[in-house]
C-alpha positions as CSV (number, residue, x, y, z in Angstrom):
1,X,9.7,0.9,-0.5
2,X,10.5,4.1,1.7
3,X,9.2,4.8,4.9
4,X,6.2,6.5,3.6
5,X,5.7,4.6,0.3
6,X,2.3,3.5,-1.3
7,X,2.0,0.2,-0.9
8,X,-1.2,-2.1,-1.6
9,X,-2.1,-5.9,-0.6
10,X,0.0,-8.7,-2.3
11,X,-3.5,-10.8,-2.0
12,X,-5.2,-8.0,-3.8
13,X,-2.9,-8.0,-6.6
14,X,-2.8,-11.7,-6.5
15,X,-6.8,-12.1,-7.5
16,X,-5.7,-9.2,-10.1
17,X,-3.2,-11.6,-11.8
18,X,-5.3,-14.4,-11.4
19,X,-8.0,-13.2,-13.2
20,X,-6.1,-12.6,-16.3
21,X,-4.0,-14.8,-16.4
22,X,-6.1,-18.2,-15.9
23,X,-3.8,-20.6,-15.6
24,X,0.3,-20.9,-14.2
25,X,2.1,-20.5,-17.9
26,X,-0.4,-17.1,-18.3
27,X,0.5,-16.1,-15.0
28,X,4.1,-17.0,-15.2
29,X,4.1,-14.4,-18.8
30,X,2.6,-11.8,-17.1
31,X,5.2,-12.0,-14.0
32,X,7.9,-11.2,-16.7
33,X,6.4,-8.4,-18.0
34,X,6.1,-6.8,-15.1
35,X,9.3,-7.6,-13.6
36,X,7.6,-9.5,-10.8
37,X,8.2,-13.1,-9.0
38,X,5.7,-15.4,-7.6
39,X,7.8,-14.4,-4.1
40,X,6.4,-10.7,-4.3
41,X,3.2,-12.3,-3.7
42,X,3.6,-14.1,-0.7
43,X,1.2,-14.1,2.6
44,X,1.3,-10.9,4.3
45,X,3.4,-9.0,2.0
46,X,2.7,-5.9,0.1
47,X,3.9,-4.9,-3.3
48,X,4.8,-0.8,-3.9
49,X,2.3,1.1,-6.0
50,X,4.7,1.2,-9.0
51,X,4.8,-2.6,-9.3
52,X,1.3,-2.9,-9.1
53,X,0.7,-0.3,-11.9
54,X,3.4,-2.7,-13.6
55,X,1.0,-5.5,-13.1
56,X,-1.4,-3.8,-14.2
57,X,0.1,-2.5,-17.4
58,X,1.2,-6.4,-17.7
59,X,-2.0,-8.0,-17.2
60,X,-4.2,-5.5,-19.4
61,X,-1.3,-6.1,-22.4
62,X,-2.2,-9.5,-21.3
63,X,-5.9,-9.4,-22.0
64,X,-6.2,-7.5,-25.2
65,X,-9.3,-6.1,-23.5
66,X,-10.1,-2.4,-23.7
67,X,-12.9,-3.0,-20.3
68,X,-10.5,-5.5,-18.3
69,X,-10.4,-3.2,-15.4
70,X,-14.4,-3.0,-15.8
71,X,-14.7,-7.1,-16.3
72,X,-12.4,-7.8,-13.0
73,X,-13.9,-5.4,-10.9
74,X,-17.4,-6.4,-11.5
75,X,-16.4,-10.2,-10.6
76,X,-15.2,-9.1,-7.3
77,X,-16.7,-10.5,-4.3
78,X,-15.9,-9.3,-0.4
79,X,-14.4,-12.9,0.2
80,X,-11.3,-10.9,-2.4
81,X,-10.6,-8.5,0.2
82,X,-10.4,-11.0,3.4
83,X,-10.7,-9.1,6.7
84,X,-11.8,-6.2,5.2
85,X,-14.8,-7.7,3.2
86,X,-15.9,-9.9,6.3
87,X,-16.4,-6.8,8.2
88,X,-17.8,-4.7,5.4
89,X,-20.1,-7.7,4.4
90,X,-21.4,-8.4,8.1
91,X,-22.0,-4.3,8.6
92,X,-25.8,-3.4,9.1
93,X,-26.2,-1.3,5.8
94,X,-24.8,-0.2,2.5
95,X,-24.2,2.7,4.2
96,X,-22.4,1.9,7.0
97,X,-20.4,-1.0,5.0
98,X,-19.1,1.8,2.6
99,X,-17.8,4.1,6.2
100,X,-16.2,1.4,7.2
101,X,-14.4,0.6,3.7
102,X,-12.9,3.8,3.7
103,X,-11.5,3.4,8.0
104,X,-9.7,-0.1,6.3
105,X,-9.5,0.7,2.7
106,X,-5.1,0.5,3.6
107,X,-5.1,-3.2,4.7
108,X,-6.3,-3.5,0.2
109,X,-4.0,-0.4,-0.8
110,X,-2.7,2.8,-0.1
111,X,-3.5,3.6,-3.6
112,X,-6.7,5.7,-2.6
113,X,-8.8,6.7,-0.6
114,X,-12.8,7.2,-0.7
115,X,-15.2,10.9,0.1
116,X,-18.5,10.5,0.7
117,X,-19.9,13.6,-0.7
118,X,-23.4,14.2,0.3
119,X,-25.9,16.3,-2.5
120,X,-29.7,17.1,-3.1
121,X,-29.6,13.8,-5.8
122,X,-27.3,11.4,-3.5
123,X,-24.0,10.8,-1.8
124,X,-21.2,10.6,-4.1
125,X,-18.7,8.4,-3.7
126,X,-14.9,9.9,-4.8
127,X,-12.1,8.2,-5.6
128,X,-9.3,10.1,-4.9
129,X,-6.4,8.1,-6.6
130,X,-2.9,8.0,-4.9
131,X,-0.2,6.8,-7.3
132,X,3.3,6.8,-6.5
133,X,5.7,7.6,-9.7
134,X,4.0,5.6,-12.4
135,X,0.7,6.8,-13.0
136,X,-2.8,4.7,-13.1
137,X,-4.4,2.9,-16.1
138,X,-8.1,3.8,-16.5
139,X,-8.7,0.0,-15.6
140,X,-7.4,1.0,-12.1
141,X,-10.7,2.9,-11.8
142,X,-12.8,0.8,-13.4
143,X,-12.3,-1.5,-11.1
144,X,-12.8,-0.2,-8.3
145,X,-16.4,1.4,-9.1
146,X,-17.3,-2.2,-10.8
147,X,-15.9,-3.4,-7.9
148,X,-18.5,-1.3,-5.6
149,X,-21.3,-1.5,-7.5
150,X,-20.6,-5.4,-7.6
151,X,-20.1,-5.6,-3.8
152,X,-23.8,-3.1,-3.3
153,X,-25.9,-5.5,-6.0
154,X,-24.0,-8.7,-3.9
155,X,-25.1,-7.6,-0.3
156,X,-28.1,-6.1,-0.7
157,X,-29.4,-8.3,-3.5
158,X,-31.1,-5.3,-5.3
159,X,-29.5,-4.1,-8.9
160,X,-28.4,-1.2,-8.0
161,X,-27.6,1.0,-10.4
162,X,-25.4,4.6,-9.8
163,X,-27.7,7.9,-11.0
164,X,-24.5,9.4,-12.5
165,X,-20.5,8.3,-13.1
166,X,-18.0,10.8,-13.3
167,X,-14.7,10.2,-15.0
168,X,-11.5,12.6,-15.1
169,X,-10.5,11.3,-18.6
170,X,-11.3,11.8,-21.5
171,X,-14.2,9.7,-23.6
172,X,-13.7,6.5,-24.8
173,X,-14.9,5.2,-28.3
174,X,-16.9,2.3,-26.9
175,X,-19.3,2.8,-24.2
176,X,-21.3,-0.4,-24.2
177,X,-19.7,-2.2,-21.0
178,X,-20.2,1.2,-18.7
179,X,-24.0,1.6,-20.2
180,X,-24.2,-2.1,-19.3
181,X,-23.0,-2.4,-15.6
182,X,-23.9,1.3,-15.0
183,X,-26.9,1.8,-16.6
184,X,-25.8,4.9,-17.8
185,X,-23.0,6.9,-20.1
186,X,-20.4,8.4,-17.4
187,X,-19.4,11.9,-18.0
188,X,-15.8,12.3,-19.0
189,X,-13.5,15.0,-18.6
190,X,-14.9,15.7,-14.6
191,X,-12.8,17.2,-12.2
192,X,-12.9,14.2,-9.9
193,X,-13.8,10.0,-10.3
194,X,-16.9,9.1,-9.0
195,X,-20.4,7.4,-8.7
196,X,-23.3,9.0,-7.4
197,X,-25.6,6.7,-5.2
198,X,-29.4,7.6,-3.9
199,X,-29.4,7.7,-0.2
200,X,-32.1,5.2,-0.3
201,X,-29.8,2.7,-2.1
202,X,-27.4,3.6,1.1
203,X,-29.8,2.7,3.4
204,X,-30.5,-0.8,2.4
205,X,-30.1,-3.7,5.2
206,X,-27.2,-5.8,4.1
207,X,-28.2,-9.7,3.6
208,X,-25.2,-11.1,5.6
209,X,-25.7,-8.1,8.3
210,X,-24.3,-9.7,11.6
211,X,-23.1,-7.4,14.4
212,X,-21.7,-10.0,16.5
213,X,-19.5,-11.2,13.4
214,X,-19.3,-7.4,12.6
215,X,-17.4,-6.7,15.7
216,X,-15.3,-9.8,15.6
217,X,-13.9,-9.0,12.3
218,X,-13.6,-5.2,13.2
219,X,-11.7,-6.3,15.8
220,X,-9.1,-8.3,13.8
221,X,-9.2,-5.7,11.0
222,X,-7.9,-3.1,13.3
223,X,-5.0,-5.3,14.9
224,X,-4.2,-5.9,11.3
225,X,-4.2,-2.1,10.8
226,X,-1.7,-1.8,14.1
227,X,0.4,-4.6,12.2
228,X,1.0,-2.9,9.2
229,X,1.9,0.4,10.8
230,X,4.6,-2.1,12.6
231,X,5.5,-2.9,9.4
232,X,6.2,1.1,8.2
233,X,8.0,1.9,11.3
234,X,10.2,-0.7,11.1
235,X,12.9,1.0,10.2
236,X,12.4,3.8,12.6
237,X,12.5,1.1,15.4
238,X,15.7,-0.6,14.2
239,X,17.5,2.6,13.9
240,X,16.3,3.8,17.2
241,X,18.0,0.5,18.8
242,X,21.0,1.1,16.8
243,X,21.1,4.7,18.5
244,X,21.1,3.7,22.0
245,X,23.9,0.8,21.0
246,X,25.9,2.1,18.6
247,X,28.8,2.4,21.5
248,X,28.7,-1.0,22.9
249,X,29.2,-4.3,20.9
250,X,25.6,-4.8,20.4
251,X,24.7,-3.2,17.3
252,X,24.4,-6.6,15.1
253,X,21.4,-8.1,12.9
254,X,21.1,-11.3,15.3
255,X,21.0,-8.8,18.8
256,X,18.5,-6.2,17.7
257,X,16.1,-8.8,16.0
258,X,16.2,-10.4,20.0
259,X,15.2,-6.9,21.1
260,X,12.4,-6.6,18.5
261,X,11.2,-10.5,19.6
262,X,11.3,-11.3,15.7
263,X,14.1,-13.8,14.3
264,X,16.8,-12.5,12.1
265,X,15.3,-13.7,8.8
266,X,12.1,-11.8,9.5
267,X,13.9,-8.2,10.6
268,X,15.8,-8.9,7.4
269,X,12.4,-9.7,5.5
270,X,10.6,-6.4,7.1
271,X,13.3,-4.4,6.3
272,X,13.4,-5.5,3.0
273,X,9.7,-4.7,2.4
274,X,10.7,-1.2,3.1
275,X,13.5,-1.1,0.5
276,X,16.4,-1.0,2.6
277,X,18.5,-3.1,4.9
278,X,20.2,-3.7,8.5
279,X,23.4,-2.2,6.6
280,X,21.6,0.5,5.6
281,X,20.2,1.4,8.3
282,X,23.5,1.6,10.5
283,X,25.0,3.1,8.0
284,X,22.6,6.1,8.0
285,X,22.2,6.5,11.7
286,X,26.0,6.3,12.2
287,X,26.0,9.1,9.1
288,X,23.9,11.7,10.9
289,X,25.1,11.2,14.4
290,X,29.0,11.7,13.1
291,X,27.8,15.1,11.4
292,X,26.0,15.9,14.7
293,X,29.1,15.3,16.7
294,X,31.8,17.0,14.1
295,X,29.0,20.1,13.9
296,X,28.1,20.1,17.3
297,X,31.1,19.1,19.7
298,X,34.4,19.1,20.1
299,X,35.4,15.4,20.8
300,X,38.2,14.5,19.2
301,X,37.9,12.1,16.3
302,X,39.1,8.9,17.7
303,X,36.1,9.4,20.6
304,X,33.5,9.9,17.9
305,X,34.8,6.9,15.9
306,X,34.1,4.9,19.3
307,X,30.7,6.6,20.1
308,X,29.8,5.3,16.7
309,X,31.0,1.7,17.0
310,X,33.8,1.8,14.8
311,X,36.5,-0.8,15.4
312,X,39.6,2.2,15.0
313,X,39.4,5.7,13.5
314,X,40.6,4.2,10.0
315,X,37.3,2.3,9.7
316,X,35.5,5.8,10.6
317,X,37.6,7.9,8.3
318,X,37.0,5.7,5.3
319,X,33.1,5.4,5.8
320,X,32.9,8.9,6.3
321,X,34.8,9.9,3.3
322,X,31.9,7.3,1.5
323,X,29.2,9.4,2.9
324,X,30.2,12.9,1.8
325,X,33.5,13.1,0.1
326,X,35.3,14.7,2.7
327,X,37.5,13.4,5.5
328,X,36.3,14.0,9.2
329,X,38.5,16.6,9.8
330,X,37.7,18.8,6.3
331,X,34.0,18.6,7.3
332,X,34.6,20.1,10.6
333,X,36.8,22.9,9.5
334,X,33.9,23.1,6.6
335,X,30.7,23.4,9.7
């Protein structure tokens, strides 16, 4: 993953592979379709948006089941999305649940993101998909308005049903699941995905409304919020370190995971979830500082080698000729 990938909940996707696949030989199938391991799903880790669409793709091959996205989502309950279905499930009304939803919607995915979009009729309720180079299955949004109308009908305890459901794609041949948990035939071919809700349905009292728990789970979703932008900016932080070291005998895995108070194995896991690696990330810092200095200055070569934390000016040579196909001196002459 990049620095700025889309990335979504490893628990997420878990109760996504669980549900098709209902037992470990299933699940184990479906992990070699999509190219995945049991490890990609372990605590606290998040998969990229491509190998969840993979998952996806796998899962729904899997099935043989032309409304699997529609089936899982509607089976959904907040307890799926941890921290972020305490706090939507303890919020006063549907209403306010749905706000907050959108404020923590990134601890589930990056996938999306939700507009409320008030009207005479209701407030609809846009999802505005987010995929990264693999595009979505329809399932993908299936879910998630199954998913929302299971989660309204769940905490308020009313059957609520959406006045109207728009779909960007076009129709599909069988219609009897959506006239079934929607109550009514979504229009196809819309310029955006969406459900439209009354305002009145928005206003209903949630069953499990608790401020005090509310507050308490707010409070945890938003340090988990803090945590994963730790875990984007990783890379920034490391290669900032690297920067202010590179000249001293410092720069190593084992020193700058003491300056980031993490142990090696977990600056090498963090980076990792990014797609990269301490290597890497010296490698690329070292890069753009010796173009800044050949550019820039006029230090000779064997003080840039040292400013850079090479061992002689062979070992800079030789990694600069890696990085562009030129020798130090040729790219000088070159700037």
């Amino acid at each position: 993953m990049t620095q700025h990938s889309i990335t979504v909940s490893s628990n997420w996707a878990k109760s996504i592979l669980e549900y098709s696949g209902r037992d470990k030989d299933a699940q184990k199938e479906i992990l070699q379709r999509a190219q995945l391991t049991s490890e990609d799903f372990s605590t606290k880790k998040r998969l990229s948006m491509d190998q969840t669409v993979q998952l996806w793709g796998a899962c729904i091959e899997h099935s043989n089941n032309p409304f699997f996205g529609l089936h899982f989502g509607e089976q959904v309950r907040p307890g799926t999305f941890h921290i972020v279905g305490y706090t939507l499930m303890n919020s006063a009304t549907l209403g306010s649940a749905l706000d907050k939803l959108n404020q923590y919607q990134r601890l589930i995915s990056d996938g999306g993101i939700f507009q409320k979009l008030p009207t005479k009729k209701g407030t609809w309720l846009i999802y505005h998909q987010k995929p990264d180079s693999l595009p979505f299955y329809y399932h993908q949004i299936d879910a998630v308005f199954a998913a929302l109308i299971a989660f309204a009908r769940w905490t308020t305890g009313e059957e609520i049903m959406p006045i109207e459901v728009s779909f960007q794609r076009p129709q599909t041949n069988d219609e009897s699941e959506y006239l079934r948990l929607f109550g009514a035939a979504p229009n196809y071919g819309q310029t955006f995905d969406g459900i439209l809700i009354s305002d009145d349905a928005l206003s209903l009292p949630l069953l499990e409304a608790d401020e005090e728990l509310c507050t308490m789970h707010e409070e945890h979703a938003k340090q988990r919020l803090g945590e994963l932008g730790q875990v984007r900016n990783i890379r920034h932080k490391v290669a900032q370190l690297i920067e202010h070291r590179l000249s001293s005998s410092h720069v190593t895995r084992p020193h700058i995971a003491q300056c980031l108070n993490m142990s090696e194995k977990s600056l090498q896991r963090r980076l990792a979830e990014e797609d990269t690696c301490f290597q890497t990330v010296l490698d690329n810092v070292r890069e753009r500082l010796a173009r800044h200095y050949l550019e820039e200055t006029k230090l000779p070569l064997s003080e840039i080698a040292e400013l850079l934390g090479f061992t002689d000016n062979s070992a800079f040579y030789k990694a600069f000729k890696r990085w562009t196909n030129l020798n130090p001196g040729a790219y000088r002459k070159q700037s």
